[in-house]
PAGUKOL-499083 format. One record per atom (N, C-alpha, C): residue number from 1; x, y, z; residue in one letter. Coordinates in nm, 3 decimals, always signed. Layout:
<nodes>
(node NUM (X Y Z) "a") ...
</nodes>
This chain:
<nodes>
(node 1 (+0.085 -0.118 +0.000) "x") (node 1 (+0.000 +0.000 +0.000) "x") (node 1 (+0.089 +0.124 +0.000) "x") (node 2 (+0.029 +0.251 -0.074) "x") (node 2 (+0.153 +0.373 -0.092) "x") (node 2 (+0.017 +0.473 -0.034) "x") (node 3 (+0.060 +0.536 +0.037) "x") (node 3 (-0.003 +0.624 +0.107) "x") (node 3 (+0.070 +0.775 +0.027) "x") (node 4 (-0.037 +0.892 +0.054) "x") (node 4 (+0.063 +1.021 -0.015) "x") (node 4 (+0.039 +1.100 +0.165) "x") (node 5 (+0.167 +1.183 +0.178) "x") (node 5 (+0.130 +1.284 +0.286) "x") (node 5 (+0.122 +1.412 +0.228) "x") (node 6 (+0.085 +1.460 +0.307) "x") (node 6 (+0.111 +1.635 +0.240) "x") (node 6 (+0.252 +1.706 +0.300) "x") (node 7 (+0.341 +1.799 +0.258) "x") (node 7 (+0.432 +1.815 +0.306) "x") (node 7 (+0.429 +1.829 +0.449) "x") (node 8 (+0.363 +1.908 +0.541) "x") (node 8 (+0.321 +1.937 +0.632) "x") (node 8 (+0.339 +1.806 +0.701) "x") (node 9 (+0.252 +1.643 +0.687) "x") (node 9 (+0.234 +1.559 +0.756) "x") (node 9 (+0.363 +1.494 +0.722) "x") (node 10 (+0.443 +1.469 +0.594) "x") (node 10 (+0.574 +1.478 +0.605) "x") (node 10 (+0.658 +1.478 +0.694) "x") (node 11 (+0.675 +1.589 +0.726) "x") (node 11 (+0.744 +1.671 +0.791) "x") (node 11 (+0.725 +1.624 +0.974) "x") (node 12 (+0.629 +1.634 +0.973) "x") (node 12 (+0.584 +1.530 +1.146) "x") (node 12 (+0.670 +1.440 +1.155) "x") (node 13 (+0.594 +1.332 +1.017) "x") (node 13 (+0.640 +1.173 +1.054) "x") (node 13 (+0.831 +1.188 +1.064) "x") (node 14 (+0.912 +1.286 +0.971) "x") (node 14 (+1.017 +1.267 +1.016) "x") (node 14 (+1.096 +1.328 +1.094) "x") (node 15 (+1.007 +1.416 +1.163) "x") (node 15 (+1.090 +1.475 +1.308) "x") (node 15 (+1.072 +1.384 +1.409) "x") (node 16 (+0.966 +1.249 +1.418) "x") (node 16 (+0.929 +1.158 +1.507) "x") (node 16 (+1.046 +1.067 +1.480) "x") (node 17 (+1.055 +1.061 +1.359) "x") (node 17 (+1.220 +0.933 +1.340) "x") (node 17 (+1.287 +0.961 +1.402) "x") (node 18 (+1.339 +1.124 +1.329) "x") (node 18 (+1.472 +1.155 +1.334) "x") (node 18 (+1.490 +1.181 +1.568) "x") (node 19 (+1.319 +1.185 +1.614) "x") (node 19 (+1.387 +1.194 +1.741) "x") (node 19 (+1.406 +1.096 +1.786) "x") (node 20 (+1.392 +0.992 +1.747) "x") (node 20 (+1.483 +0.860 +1.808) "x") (node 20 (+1.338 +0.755 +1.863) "x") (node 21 (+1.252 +0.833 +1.886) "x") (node 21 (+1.134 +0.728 +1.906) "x") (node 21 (+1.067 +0.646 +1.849) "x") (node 22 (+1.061 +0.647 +1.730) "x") (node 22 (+1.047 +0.578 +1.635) "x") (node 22 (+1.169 +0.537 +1.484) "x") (node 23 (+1.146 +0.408 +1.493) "x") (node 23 (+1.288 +0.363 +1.400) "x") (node 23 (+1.242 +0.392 +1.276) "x") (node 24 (+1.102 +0.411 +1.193) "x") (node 24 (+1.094 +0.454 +1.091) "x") (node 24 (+0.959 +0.490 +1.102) "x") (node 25 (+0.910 +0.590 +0.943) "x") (node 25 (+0.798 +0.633 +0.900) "x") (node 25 (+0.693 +0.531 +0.927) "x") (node 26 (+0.685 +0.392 +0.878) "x") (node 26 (+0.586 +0.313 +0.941) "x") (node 26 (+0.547 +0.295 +1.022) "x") (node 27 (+0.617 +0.297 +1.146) "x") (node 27 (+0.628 +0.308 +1.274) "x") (node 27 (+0.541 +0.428 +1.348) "x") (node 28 (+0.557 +0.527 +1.296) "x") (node 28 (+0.488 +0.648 +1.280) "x") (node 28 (+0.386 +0.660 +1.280) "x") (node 29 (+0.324 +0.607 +1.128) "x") (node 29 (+0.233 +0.593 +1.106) "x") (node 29 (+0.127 +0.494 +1.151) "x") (node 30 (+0.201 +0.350 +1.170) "x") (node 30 (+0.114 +0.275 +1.252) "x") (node 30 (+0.056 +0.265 +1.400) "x") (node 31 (+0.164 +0.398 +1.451) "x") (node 31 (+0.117 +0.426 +1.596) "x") (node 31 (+0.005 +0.514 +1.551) "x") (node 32 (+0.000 +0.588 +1.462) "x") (node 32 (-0.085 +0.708 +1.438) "x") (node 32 (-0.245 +0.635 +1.386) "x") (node 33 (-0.231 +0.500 +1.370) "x") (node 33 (-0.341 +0.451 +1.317) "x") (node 33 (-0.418 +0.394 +1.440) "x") (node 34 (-0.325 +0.327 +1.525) "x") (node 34 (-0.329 +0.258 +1.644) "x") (node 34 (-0.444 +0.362 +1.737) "x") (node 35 (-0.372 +0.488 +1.749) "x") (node 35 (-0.463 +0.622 +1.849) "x") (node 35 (-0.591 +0.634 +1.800) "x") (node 36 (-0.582 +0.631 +1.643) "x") (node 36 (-0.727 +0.643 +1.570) "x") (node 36 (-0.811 +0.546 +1.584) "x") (node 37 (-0.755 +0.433 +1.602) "x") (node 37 (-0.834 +0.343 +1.662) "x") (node 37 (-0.916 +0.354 +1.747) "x") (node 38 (-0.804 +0.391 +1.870) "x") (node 38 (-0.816 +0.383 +1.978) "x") (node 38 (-0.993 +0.509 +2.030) "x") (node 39 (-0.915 +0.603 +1.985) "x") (node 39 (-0.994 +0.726 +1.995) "x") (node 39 (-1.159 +0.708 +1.910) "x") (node 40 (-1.161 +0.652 +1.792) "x") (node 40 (-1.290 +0.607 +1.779) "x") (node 40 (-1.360 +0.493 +1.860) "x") (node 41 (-1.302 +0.381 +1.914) "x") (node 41 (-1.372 +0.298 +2.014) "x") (node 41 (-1.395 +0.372 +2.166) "x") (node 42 (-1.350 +0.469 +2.198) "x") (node 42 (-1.402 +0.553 +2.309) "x") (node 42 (-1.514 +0.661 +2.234) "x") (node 43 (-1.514 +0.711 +2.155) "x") (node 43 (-1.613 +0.772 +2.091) "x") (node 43 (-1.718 +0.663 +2.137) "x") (node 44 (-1.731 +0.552 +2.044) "x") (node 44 (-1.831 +0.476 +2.067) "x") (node 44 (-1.881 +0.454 +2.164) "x") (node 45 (-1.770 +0.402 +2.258) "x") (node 45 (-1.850 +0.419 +2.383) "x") (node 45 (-1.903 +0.481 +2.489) "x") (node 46 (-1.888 +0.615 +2.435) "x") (node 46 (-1.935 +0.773 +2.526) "x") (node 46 (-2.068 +0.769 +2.437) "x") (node 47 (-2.074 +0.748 +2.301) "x") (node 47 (-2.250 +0.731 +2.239) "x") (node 47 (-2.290 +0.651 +2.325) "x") (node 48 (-2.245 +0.518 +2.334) "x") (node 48 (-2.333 +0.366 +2.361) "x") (node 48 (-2.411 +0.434 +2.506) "x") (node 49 (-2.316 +0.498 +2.588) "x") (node 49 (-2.297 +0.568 +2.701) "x") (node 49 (-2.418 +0.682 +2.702) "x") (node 50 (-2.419 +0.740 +2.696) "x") (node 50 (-2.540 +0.861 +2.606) "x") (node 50 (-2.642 +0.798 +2.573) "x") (node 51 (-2.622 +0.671 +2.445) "x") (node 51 (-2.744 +0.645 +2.402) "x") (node 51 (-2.830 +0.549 +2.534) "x") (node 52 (-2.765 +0.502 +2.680) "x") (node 52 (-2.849 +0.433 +2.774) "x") (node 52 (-2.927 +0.562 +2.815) "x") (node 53 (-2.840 +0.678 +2.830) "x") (node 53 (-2.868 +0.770 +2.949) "x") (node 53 (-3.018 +0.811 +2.879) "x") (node 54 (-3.041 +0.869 +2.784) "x") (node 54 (-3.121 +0.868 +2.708) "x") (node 54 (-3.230 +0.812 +2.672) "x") (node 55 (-3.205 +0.660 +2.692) "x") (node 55 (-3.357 +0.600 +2.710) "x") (node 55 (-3.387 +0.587 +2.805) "x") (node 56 (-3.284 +0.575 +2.940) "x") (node 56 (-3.321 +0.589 +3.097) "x") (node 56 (-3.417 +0.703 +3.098) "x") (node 57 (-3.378 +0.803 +3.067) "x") (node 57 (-3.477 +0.922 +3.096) "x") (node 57 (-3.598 +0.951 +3.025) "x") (node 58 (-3.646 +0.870 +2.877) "x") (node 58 (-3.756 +0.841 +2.753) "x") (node 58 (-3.782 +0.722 +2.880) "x") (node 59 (-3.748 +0.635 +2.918) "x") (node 59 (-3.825 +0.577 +3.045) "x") (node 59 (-3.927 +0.619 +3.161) "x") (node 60 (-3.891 +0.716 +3.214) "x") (node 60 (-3.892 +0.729 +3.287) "x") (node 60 (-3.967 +0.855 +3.320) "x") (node 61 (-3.958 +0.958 +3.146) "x") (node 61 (-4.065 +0.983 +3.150) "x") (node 61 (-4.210 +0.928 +3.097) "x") (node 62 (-4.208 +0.825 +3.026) "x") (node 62 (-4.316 +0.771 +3.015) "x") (node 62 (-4.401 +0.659 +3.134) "x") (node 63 (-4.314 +0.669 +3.257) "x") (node 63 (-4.361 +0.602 +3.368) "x") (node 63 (-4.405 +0.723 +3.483) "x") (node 64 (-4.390 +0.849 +3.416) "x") (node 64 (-4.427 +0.968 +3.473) "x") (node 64 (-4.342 +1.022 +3.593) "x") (node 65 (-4.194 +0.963 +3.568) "x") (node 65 (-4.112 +1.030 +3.659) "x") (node 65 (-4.083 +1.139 +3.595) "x") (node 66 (-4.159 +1.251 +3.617) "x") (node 66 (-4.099 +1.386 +3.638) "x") (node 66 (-4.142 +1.491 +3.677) "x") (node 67 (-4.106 +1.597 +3.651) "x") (node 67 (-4.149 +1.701 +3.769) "x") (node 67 (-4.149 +1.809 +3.637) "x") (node 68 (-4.235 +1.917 +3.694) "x") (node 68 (-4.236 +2.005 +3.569) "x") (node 68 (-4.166 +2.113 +3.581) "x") (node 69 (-4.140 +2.203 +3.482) "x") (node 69 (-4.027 +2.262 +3.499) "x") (node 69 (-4.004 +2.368 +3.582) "x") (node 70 (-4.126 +2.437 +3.559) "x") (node 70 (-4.132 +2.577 +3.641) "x") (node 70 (-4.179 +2.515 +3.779) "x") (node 71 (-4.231 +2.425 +3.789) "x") (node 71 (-4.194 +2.342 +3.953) "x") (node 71 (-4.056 +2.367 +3.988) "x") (node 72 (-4.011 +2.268 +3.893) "x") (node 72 (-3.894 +2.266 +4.009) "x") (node 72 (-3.785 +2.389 +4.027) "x") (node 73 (-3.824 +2.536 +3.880) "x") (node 73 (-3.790 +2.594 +3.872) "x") (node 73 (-3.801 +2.680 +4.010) "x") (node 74 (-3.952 +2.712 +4.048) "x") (node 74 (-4.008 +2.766 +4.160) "x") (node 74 (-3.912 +2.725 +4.306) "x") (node 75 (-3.880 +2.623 +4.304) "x") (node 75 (-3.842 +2.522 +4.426) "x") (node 75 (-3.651 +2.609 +4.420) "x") (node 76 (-3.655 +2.614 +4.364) "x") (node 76 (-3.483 +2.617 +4.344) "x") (node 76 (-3.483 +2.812 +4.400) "x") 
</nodes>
């Protein structure tokens, strides 16, 4: 597979070599794929996360847990 960078992303991947943390551009790049990974499976699970909270409360008001607004507005 040939990937293109733009000079700019270039320029990243080989200041990451050249600092010694990585032995080459692949290296680079496959950590950089690794985070993207990473970072979309926490996405997901802050939705999955959201999407409970969300029907907890479409629950809960249809079991008539709630209070109305300017109630509880009044109260506060």
């Amino acid at each position: 597979m040939n990937v293109s960078l733009t000079p700019e992303l270039e320029k990243i991947v080989s200041v990451k070599v050249e600092s010694g943390l990585y032995n080459s551009a692949s290296e680079v790049i496959r950590e950089g794929l690794r985070l993207l990974q990473q970072r979309d499976e926490m996405r997901e699970l802050k939705l999955e996360a959201l999407r409970k909270e969300i029907q907890l409360g479409i629950n809960e008001l249809e079991a008539g847990k709630f209070r109305d607004g300017r109630e509880a507005m009044a109260e506060m």
